[in-house]
Biopython code that builds the backbone (N, CA, C, O; Angstrom):
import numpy as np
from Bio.PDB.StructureBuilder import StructureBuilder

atoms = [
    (1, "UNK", "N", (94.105, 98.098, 96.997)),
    (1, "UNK", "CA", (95.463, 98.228, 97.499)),
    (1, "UNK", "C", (96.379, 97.360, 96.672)),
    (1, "UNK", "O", (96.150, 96.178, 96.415)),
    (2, "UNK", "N", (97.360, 97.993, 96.306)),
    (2, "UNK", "CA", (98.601, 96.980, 95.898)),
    (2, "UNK", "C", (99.728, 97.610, 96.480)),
    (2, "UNK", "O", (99.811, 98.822, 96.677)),
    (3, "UNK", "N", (100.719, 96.647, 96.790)),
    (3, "UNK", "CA", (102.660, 97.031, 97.083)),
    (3, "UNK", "C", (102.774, 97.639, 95.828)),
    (3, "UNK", "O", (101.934, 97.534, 94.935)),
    (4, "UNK", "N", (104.075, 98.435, 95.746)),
    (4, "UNK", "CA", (105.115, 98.743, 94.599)),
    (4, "UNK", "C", (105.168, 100.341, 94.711)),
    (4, "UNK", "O", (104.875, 101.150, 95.592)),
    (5, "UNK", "N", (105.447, 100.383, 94.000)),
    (5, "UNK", "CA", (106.480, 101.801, 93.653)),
    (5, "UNK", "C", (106.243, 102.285, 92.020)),
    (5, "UNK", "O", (106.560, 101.525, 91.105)),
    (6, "UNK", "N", (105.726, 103.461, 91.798)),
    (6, "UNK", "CA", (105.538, 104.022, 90.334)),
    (6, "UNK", "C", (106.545, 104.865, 90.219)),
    (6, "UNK", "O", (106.880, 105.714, 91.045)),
    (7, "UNK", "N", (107.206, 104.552, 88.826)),
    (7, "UNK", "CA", (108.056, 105.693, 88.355)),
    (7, "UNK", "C", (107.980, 105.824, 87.067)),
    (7, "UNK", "O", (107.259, 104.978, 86.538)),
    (8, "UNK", "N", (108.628, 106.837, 86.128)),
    (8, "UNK", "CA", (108.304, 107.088, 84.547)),
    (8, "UNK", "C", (109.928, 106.910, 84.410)),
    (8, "UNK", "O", (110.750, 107.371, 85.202)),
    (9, "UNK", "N", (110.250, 106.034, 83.073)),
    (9, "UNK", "CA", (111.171, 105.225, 82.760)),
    (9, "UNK", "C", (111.516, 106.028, 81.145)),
    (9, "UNK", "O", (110.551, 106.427, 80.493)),
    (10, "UNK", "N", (112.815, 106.195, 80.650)),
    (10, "UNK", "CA", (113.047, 107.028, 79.480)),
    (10, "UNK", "C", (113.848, 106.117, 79.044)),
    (10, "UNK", "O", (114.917, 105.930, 79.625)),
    (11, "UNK", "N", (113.420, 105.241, 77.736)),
    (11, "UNK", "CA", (113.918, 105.006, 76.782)),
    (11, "UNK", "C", (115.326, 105.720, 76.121)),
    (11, "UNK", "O", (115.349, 106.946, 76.228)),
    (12, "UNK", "N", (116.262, 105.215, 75.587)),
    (12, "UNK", "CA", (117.749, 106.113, 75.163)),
    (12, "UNK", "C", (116.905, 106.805, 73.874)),
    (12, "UNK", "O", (117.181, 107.991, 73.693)),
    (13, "UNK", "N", (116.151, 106.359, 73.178)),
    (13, "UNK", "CA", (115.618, 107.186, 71.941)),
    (13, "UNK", "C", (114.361, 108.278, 72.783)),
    (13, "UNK", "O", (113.566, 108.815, 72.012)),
    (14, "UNK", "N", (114.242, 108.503, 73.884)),
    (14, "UNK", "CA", (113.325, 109.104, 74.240)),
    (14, "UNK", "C", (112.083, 109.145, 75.240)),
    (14, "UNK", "O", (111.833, 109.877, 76.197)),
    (15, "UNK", "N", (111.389, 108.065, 74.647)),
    (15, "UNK", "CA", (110.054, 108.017, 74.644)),
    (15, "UNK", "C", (109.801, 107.539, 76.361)),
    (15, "UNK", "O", (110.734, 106.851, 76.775)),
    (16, "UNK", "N", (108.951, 107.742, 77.151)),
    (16, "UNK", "CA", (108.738, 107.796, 78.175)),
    (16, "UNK", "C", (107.785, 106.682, 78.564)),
    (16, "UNK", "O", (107.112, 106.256, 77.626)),
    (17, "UNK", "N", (107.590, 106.142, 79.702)),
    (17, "UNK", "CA", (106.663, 105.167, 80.089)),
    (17, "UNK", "C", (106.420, 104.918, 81.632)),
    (17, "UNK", "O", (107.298, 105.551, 82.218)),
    (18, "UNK", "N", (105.670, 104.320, 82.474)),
    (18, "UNK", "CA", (105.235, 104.160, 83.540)),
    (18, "UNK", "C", (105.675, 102.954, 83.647)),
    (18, "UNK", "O", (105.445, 102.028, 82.869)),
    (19, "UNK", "N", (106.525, 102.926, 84.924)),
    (19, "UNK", "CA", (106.792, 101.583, 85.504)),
    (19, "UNK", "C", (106.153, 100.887, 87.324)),
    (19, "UNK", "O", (106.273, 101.631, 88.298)),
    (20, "UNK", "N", (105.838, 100.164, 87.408)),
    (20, "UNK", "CA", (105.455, 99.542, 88.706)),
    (20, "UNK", "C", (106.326, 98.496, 88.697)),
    (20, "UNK", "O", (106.553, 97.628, 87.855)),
    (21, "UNK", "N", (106.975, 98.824, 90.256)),
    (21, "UNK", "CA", (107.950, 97.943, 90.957)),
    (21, "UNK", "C", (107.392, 97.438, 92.349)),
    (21, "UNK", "O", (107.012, 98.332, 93.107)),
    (22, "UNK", "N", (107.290, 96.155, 92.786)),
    (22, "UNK", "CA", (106.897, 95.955, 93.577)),
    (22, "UNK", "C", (107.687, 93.969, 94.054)),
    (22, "UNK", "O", (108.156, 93.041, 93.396)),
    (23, "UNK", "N", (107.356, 94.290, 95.782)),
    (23, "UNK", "CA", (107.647, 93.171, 96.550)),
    (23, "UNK", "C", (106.502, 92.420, 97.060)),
    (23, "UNK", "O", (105.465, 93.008, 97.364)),
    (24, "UNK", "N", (106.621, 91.252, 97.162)),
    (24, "UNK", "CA", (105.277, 90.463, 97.863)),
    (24, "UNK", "C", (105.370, 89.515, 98.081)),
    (24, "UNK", "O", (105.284, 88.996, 96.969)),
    (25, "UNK", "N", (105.529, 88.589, 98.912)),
    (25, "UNK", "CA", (105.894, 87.301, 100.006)),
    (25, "UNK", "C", (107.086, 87.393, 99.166)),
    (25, "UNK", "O", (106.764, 87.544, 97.988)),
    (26, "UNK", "N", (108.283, 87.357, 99.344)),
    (26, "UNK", "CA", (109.603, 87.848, 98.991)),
    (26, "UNK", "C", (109.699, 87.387, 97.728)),
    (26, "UNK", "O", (110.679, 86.714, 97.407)),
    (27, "UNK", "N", (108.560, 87.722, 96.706)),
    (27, "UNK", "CA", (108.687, 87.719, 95.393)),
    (27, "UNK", "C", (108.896, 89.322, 94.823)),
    (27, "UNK", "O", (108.284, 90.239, 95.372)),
    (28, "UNK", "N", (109.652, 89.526, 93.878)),
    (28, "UNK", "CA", (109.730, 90.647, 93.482)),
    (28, "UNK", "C", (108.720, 90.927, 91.868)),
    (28, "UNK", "O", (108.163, 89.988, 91.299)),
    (29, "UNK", "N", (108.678, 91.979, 91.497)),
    (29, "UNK", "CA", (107.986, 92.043, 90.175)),
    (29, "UNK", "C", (107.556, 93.286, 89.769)),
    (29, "UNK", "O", (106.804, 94.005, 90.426)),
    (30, "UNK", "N", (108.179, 93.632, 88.341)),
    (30, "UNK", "CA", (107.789, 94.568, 87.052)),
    (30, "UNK", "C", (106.633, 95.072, 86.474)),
    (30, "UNK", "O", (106.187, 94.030, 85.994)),
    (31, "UNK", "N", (106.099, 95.650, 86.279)),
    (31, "UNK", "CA", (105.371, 95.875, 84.797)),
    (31, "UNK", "C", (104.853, 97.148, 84.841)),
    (31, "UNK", "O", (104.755, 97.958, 85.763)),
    (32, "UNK", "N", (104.416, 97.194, 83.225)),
    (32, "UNK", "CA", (104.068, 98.452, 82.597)),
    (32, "UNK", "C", (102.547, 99.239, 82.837)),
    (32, "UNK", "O", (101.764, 98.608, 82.128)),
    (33, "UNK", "N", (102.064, 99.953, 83.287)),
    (33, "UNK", "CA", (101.409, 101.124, 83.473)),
    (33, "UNK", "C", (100.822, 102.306, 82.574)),
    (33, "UNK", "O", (101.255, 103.457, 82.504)),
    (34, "UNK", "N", (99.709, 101.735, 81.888)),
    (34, "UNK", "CA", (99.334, 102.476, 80.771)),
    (34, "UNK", "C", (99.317, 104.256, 81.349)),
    (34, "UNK", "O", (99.493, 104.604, 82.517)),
    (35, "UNK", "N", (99.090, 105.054, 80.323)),
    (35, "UNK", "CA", (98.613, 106.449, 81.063)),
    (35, "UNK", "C", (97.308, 106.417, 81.694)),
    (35, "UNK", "O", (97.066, 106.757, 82.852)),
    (36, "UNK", "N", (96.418, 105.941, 80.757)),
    (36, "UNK", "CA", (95.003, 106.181, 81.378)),
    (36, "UNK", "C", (94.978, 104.960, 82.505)),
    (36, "UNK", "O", (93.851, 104.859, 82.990)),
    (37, "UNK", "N", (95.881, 104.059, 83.018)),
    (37, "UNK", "CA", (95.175, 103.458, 84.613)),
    (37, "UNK", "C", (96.565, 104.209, 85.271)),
    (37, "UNK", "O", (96.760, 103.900, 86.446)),
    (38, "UNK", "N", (97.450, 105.053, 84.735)),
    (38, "UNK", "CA", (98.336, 105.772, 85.654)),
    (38, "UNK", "C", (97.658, 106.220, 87.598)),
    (38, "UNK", "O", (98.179, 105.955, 88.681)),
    (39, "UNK", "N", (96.695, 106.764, 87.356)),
    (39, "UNK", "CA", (95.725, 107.814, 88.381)),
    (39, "UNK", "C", (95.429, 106.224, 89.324)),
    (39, "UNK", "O", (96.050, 106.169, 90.386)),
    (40, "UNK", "N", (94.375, 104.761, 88.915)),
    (40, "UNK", "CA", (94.038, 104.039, 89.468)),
    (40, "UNK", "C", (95.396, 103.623, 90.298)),
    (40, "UNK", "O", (95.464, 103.936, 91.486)),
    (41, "UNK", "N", (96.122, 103.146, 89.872)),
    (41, "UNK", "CA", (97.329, 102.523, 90.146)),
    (41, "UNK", "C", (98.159, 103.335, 91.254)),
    (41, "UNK", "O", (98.537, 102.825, 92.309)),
    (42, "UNK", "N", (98.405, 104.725, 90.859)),
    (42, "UNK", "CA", (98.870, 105.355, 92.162)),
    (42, "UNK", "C", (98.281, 105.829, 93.105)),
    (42, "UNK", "O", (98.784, 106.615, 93.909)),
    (43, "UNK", "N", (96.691, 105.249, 93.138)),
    (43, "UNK", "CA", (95.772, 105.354, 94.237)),
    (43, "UNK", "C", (95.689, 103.710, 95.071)),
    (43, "UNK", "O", (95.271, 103.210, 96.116)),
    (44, "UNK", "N", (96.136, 103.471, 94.268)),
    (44, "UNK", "CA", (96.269, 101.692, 95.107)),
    (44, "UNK", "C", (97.195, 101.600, 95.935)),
    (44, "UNK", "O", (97.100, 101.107, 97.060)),
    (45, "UNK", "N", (98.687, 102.327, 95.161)),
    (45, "UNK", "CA", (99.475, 101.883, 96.007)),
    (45, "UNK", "C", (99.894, 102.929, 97.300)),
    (45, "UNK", "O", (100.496, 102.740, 98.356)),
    (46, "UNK", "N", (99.247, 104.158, 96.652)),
    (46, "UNK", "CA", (99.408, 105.106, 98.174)),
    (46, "UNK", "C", (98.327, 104.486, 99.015)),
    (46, "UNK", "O", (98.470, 104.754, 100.208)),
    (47, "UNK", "N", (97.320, 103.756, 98.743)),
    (47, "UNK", "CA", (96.765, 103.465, 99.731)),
    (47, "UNK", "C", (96.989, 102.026, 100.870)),
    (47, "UNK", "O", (96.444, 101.707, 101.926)),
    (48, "UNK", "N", (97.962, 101.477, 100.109)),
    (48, "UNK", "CA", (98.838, 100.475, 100.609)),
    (48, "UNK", "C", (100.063, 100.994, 101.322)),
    (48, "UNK", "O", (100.655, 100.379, 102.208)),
    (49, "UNK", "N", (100.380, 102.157, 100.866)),
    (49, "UNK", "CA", (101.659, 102.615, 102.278)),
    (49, "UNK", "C", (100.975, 103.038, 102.898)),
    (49, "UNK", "O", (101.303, 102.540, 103.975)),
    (50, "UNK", "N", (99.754, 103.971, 103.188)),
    (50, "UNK", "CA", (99.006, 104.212, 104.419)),
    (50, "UNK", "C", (98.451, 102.946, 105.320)),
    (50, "UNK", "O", (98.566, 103.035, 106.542)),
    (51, "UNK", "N", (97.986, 102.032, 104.870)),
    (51, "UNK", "CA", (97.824, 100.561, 105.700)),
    (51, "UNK", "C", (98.569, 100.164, 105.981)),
    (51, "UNK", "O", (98.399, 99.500, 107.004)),
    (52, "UNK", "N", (100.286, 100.173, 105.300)),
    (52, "UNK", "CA", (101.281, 99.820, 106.304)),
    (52, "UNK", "C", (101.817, 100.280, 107.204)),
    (52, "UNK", "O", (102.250, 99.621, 108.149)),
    (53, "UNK", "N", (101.907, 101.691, 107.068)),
    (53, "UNK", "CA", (101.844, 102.633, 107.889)),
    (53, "UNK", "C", (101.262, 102.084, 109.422)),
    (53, "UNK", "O", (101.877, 101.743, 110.433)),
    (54, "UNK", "N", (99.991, 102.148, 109.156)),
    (54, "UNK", "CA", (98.732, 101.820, 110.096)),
    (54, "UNK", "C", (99.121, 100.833, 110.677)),
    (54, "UNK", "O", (99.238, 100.653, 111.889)),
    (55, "UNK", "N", (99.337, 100.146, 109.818)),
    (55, "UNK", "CA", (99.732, 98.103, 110.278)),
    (55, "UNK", "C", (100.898, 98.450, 111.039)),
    (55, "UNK", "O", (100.688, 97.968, 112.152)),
    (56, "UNK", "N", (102.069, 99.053, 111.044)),
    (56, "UNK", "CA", (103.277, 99.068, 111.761)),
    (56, "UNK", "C", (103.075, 99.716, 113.239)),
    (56, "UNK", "O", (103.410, 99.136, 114.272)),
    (57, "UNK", "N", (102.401, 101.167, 113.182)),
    (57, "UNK", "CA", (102.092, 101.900, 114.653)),
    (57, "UNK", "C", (101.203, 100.906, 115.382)),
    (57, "UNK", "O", (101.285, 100.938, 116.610)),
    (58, "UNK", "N", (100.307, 99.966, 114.797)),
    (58, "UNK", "CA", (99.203, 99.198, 115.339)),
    (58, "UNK", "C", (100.161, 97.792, 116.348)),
    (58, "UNK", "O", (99.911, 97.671, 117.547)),
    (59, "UNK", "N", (101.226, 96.837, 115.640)),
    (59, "UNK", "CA", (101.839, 96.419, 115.844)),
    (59, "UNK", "C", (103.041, 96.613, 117.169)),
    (59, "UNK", "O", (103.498, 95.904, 118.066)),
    (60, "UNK", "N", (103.205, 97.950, 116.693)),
    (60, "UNK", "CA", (104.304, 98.685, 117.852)),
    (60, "UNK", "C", (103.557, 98.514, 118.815)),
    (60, "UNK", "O", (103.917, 97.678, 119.644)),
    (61, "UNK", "N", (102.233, 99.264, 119.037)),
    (61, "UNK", "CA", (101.438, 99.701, 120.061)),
    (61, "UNK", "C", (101.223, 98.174, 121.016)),
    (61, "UNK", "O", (101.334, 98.040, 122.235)),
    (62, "UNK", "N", (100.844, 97.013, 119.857)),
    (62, "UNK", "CA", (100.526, 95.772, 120.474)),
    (62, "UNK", "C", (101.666, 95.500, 121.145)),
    (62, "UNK", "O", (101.400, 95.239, 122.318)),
    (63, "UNK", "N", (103.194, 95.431, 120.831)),
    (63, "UNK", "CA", (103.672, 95.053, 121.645)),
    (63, "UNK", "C", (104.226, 95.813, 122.589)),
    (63, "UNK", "O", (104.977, 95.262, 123.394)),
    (64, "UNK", "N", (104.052, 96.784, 122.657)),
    (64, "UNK", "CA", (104.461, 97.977, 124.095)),
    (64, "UNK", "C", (103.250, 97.638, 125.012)),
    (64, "UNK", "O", (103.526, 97.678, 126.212)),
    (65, "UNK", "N", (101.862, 97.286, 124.673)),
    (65, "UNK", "CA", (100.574, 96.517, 125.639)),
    (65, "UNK", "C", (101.220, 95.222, 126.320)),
    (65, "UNK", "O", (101.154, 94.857, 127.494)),
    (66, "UNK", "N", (101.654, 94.829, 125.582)),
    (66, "UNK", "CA", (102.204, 93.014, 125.785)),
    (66, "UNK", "C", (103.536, 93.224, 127.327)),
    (66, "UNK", "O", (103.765, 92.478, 128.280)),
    (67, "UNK", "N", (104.093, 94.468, 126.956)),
    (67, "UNK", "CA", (105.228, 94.432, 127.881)),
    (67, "UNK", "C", (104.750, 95.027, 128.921)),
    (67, "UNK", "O", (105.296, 94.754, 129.990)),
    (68, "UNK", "N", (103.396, 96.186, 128.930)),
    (68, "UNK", "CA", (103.099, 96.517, 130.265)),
    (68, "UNK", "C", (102.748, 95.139, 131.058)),
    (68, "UNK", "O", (103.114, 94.758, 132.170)),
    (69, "UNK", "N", (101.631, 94.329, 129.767)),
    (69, "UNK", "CA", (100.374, 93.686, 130.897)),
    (69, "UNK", "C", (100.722, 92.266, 131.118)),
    (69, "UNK", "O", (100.136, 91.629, 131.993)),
    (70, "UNK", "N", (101.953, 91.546, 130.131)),
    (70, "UNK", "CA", (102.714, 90.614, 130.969)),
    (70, "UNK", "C", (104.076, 90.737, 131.482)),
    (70, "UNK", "O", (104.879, 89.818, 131.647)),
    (71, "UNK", "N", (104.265, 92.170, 131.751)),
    (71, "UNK", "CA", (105.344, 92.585, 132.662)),
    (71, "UNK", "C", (106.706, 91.954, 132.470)),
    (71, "UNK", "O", (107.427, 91.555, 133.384)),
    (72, "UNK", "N", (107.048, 91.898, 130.818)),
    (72, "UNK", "CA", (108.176, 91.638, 130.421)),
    (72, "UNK", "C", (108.931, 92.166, 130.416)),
    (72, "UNK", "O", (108.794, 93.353, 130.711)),
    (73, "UNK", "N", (110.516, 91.538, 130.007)),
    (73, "UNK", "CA", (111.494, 92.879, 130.301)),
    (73, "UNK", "C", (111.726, 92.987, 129.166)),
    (73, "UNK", "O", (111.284, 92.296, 128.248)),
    (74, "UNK", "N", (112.744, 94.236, 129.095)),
    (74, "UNK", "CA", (112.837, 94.571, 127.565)),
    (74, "UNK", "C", (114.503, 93.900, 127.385)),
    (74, "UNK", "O", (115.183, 93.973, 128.408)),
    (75, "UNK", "N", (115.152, 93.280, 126.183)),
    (75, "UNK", "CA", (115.742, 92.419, 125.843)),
    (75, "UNK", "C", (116.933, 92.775, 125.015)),
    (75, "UNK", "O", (117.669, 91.889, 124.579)),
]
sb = StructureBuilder()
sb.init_structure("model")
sb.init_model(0)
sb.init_chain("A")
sb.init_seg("    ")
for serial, (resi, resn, name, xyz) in enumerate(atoms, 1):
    if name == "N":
        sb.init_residue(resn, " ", resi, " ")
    sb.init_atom(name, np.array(xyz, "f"), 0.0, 1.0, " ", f" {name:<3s}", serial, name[0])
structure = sb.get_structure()
């Protein structure tokens, strides 16, 4: 798994390239993306929005439990 975001980046003379953008403990950060680990790389990070994914409904769920079973109010 990794954060970030892949996109292909065009040079003004042309030439094309793979970029990874990414956030992490509120550090931000760049870099380049050969072709051949293109495939690894956008299997990391789709598999990191599906765990956050996961991580967020999991979270929700915990605290909608929290408000039945210590009978909080909502705020």
């Amino acid at each position: 798994m990794r954060p970030g975001s892949l996109s292909r980046q065009t040079r003004s003379w042309g030439k094309s390239y793979l970029r990874i953008s990414w956030t992490h403990r509120g550090k931000g950060g760049t870099g380049y993306v050969s072709n051949e680990r293109h495939k690894d790389v956008k299997r990391r990070t789709e598999n990191y929005r599906k765990f956050r994914e996961f991580y967020i409904a999991l979270v929700d769920l915990s605290v909608e439990l929290a408000k039945l079973t210590d009978k909080e109010t909502a705020s």
